[in-house]
C-alpha positions as CSV (number, residue, x, y, z in Angstrom):
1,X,135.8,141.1,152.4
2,X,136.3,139.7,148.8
3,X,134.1,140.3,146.2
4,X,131.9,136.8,146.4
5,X,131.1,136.8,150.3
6,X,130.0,140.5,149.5
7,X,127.6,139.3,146.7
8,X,126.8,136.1,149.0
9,X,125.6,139.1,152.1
10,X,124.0,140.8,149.3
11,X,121.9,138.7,147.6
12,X,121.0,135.4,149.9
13,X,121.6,135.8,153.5
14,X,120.2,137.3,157.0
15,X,122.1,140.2,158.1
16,X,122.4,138.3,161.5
17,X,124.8,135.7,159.8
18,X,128.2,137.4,158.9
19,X,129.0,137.1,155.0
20,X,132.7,135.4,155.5
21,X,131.2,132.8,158.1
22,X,128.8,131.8,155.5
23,X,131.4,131.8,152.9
24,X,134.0,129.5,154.7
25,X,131.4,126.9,155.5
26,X,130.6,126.6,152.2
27,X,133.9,126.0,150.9
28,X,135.2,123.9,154.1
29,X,132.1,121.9,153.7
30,X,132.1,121.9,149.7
31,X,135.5,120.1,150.1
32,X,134.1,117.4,152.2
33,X,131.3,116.8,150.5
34,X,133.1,116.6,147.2
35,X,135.9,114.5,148.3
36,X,139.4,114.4,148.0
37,X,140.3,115.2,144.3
38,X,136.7,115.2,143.8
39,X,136.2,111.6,144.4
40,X,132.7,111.6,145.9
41,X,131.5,114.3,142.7
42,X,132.9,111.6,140.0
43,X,131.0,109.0,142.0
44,X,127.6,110.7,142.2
45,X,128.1,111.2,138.4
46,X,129.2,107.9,138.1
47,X,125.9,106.6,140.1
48,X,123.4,109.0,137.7
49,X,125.3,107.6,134.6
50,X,124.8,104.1,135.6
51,X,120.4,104.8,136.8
52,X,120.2,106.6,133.6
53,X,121.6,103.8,131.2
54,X,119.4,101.2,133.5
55,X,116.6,103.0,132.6
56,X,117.6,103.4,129.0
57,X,118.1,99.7,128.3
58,X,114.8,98.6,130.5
59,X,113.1,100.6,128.3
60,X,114.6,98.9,125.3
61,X,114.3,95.7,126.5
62,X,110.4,96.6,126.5
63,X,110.5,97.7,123.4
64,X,112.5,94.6,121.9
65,X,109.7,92.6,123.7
66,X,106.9,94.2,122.0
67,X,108.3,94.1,118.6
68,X,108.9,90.1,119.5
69,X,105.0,89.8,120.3
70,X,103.3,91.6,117.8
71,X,106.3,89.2,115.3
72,X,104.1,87.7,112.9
73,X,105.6,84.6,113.6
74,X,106.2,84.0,117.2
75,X,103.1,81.9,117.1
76,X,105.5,78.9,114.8
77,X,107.5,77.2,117.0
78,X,110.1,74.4,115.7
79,X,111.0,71.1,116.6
80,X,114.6,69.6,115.3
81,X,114.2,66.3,114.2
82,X,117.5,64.1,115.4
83,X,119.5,62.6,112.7
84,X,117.5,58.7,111.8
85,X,114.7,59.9,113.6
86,X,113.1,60.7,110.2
87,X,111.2,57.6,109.3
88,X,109.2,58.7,112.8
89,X,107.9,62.4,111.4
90,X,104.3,60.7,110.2
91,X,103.8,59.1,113.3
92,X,104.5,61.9,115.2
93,X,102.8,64.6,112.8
94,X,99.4,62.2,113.1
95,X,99.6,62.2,116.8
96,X,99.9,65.8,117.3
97,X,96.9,66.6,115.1
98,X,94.9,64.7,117.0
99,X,91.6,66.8,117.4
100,X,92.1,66.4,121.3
101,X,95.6,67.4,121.1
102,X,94.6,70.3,118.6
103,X,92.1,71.7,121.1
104,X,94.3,71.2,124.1
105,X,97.5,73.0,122.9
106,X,95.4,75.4,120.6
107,X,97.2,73.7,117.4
108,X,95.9,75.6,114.0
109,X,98.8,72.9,111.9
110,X,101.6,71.0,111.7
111,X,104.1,70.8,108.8
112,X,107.8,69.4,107.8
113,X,110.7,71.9,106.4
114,X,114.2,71.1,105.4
115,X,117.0,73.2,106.3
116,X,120.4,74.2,103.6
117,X,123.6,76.0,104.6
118,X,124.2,78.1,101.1
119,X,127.5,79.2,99.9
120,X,126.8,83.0,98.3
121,X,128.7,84.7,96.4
122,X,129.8,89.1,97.2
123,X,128.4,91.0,94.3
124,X,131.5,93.2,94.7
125,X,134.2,91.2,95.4
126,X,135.7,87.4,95.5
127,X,134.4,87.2,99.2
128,X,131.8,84.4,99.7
129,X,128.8,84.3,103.2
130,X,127.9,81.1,104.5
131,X,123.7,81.4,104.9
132,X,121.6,79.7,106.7
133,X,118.0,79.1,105.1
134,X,115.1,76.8,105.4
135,X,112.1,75.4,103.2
136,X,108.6,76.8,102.2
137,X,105.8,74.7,100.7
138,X,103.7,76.6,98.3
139,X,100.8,75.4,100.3
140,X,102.2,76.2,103.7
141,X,100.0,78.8,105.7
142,X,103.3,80.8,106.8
143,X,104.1,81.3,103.5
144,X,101.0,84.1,103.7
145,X,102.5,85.8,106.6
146,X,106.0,85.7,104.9
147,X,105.0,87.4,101.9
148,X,101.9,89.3,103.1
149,X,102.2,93.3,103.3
150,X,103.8,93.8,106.2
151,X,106.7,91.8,105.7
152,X,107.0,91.6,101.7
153,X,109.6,94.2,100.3
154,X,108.8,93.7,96.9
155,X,108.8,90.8,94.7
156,X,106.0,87.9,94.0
157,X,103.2,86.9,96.8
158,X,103.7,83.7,95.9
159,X,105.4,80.7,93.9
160,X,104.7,77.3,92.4
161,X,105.9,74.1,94.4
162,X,108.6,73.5,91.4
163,X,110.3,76.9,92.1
164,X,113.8,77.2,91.7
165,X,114.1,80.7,93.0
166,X,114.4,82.1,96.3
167,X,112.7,84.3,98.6
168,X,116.0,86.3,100.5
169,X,115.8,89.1,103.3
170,X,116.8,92.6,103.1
171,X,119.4,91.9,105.6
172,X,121.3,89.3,103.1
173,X,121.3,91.2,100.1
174,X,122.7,94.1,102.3
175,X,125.6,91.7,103.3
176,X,126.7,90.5,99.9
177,X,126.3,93.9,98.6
178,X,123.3,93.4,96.3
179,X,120.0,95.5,96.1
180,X,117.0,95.3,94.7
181,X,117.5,95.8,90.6
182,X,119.3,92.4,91.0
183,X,117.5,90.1,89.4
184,X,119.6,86.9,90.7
185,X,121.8,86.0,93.6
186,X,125.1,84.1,92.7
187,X,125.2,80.7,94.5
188,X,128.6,79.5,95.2
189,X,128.9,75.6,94.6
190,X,132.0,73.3,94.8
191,X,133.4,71.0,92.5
192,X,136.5,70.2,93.7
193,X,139.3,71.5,96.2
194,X,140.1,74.4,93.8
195,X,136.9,75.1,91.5
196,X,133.5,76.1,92.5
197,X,131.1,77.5,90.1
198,X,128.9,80.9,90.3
199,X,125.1,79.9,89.6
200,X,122.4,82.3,89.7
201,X,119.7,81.6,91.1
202,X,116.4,84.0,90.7
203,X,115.5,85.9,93.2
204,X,111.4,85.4,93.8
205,X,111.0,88.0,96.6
206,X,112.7,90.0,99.5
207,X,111.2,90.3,102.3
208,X,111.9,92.3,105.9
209,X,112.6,89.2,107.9
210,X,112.2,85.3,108.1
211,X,111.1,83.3,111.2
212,X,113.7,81.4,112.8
213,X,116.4,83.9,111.8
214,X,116.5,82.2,109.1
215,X,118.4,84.3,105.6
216,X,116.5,82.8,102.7
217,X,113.9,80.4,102.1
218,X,113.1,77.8,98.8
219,X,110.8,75.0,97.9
220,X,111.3,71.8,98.9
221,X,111.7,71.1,95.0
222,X,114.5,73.3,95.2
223,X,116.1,71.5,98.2
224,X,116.3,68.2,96.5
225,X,118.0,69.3,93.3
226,X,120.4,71.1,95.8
227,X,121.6,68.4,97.6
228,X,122.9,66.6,94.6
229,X,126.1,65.3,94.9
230,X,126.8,63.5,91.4
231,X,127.3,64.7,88.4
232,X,123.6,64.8,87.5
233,X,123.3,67.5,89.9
234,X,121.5,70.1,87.8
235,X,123.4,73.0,89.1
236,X,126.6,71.8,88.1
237,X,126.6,73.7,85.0
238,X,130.2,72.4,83.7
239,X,128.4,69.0,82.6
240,X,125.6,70.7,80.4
241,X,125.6,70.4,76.8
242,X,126.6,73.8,75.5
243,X,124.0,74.2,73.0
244,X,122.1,77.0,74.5
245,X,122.1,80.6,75.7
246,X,120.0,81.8,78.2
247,X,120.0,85.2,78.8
248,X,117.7,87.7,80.7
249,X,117.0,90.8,80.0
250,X,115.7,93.2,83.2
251,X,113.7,95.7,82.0
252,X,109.6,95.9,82.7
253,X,109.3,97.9,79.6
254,X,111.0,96.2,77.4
255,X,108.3,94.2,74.5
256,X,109.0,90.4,73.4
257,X,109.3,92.0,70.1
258,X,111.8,94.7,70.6
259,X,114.3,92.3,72.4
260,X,113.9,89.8,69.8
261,X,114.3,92.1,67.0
262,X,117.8,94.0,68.9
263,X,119.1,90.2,69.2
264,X,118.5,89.3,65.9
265,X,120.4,92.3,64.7
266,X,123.4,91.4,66.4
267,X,123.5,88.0,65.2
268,X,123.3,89.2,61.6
269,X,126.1,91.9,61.8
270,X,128.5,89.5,63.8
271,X,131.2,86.8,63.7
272,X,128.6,84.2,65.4
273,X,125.8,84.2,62.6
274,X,127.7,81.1,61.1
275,X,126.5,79.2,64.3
276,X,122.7,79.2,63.1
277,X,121.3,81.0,66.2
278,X,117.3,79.9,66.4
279,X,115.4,82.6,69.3
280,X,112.9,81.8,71.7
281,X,111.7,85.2,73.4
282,X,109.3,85.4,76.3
283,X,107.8,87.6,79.0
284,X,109.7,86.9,82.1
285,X,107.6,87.8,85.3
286,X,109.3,85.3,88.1
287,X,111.6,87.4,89.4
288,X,111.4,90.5,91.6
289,X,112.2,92.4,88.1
290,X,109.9,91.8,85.2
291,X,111.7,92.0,82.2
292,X,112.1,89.4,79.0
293,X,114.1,86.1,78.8
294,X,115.5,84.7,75.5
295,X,117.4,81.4,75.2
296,X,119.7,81.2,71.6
297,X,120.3,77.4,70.7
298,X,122.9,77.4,68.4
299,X,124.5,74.3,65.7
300,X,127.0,73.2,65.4
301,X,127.7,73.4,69.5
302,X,129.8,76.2,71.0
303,X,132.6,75.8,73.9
304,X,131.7,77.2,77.0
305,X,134.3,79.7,76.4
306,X,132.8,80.6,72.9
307,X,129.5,81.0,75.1
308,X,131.0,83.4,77.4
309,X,132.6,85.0,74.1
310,X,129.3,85.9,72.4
311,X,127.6,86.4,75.6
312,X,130.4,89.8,76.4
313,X,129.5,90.7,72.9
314,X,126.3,90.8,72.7
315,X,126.0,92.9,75.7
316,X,128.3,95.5,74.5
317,X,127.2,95.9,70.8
318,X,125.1,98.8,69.7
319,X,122.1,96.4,69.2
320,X,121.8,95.9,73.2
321,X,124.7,97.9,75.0
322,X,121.5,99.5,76.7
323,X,119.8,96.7,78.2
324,X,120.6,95.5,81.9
325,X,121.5,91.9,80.7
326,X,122.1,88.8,82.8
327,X,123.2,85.2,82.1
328,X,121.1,82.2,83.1
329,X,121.8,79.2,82.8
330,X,119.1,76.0,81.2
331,X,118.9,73.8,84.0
332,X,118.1,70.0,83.4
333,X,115.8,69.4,87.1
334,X,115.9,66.0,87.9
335,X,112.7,63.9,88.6
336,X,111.4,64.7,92.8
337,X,109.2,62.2,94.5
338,X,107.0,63.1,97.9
339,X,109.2,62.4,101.0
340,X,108.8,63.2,104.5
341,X,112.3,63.1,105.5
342,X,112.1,66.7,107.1
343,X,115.0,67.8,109.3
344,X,111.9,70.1,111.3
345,X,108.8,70.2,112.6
346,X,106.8,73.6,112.6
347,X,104.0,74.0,114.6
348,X,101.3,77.0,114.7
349,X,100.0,78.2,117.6
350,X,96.7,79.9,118.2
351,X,98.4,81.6,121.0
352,X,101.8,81.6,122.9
353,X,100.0,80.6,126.8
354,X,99.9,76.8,126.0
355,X,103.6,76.1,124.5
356,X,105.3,75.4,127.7
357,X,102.5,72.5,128.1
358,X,103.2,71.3,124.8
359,X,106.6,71.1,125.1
360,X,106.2,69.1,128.0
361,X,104.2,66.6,126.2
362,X,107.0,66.2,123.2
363,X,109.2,65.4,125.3
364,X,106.9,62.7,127.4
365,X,105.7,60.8,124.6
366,X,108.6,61.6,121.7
367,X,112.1,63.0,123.6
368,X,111.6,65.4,121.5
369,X,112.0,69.0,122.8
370,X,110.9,72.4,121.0
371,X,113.1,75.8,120.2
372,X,111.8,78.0,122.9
């Protein structure tokens, strides 16, 4: 008798059942039950696996579908607006505030947004990101619930309707390498086959998410000076007049006077004092770093290349070398009249139970059906 069916006797069985009995049936048995090269064992396992990751990802799932419900905007669903369909947004926008519509679908408003595919520019590199984004109006109700506590990162609670900056996610700034001591995201816009142009655009706030998936969000002010295709278009910097330079310096200690006087001082001590600098210095608060913005206008007119020239100097002279300083650039905004030439609709819901009834309706009396 070996040392394990001895044990086996020992420790576990009757003295009426002989120890090597016992001990063969378990190994004859063993084999059966485990299969041939352990076949049925690696399908048990593979069996537990498979109920374990069920229950792991059902559990998720739950999870996923309570962070969608308590989303502080599930209650805004949109409706795309087909291409010529435009001139029909007042009609339908009247209709669906209808008191009796309001109180049948639980409506709380209606409003129009615009959406823009942006070109950004990689902090890091000469990598560009295609992003999707949509319009805000200063005196849209989500604009509360985009920048309220829960969702604001830091960065302004809100913004005027003539904004030119724009409110970004966490999520995009991670992509393009930025973080939140930059003062400005680069927009990438085309001039021609070879040539596009950096423009920085102020960053008014980040914020944890957007609704729609949407990567950035603007004014509708901002839309239409964007979508300029001439050579008016205010962003396309190459046609300014280079009389001016803008600069900003990010730094929420810094005093109008201090940064005045350090600018001054370079000026005097360098090569570009023949150029008759005049300074305009003022408290800068609209972007997510408070800090002070100067803009030098200079005569006779620099180059854009003499520009650049004093702008590298100026940052690395003794006067300034320890500011975080930024170029911006003096826009010329074209004149924006009212339209309502929206590419969306976005309603707000009291509560999600009715927007299957809704949607119905839309597309009864419009043929127009709603992102689910």
């Amino acid at each position: 008798m070996n040392k394990l069916s001895a044990y086996i006797k020992n420790k576990y069985f009757s003295r009426n059942v002989h120890a090597d009995f016992l001990f063969m049936f378990a190994k004859n048995e063993g084999k059966e039950l485990l299969g041939k090269k352990y076949i049925n064992l690696w399908i048990l396992l593979g069996i537990l696996t498979l109920t374990f990751l069920t229950v792991g990802f059902a559990n998720g799932s739950l999870d996923y579908l309570q962070k969608k419900m308590s989303d502080p905007f599930v209650n805004w669903v949109s409706i795309s607006i087909p291409y010529g369909r435009s001139n029909d947004i007042p009609e339908i926008q009247r209709t669906v505030q209808f008191d009796k519509n309001k109180d049948k679908f639980g409506i709380k408003s209606v409003s129009g947004y615009y959406g823009l595919i942006i070109r950004f520019a990689d902090y890091n590199s000469k990598n560009t990101y295609f992003s999707n984004g949509r319009s805000i109006s200063s005196n849209n109700p989500l604009l509360s619930q985009v920048l309220g506590n829960k969702n604001l990162i830091k960065g302004r609670k809100q913004f005027s309707e003539n904004e030119i900056g724009i409110i970004v996610t966490e999520d995009l700034l991670t992509k393009l390498n930025y973080d939140d001591k930059n003062p400005y995201i680069y927009m990438e816009l085309t001039l021609d086959s070879i040539t596009s142009l950096k423009v920085p655009l102020p960053i008014i706030s980040i914020v944890k998410e957007l609704p729609g998936l949407y990567e950035f969000a603007f004014t509708p002010y901002f839309y239409y000076q964007r979508i300029g295709k001439s050579a008016s278009n205010p962003f396309r910097i190459d046609n300014l007049t280079k009389s001016r330079l803008k600069i900003f310096i990010a730094d929420k200690n810094i005093s109008e006077d201090k940064a005045d006087e350090d600018i001054r001082n370079y000026f005097v001590n360098s090569n570009f004092n023949s150029l008759k600098p005049m300074f305009n210095t003022k408290t800068d608060t609209s972007k997510i770093i408070n800090g002070v913005t100067t803009t030098i206008t200079f005569f006779p007119y620099p180059d854009e290349q003499e520009l650049n020239e004093i702008f590298t100097d100026l940052c690395n002279s003794k006067q300034c070398k320890q500011f975080d300083i930024y170029r911006d650039y003096q826009f010329r905004f074209n004149n924006v009249y009212d339209s309502n030439e929206f590419h969306y609709l976005s309603i707000h819901f009291e509560e999600l139970s009715k927007i299957r009834a809704f949607r119905s309706y839309m597309v009864d009396n419009f043929d127009l059906d709603i992102d689910m």
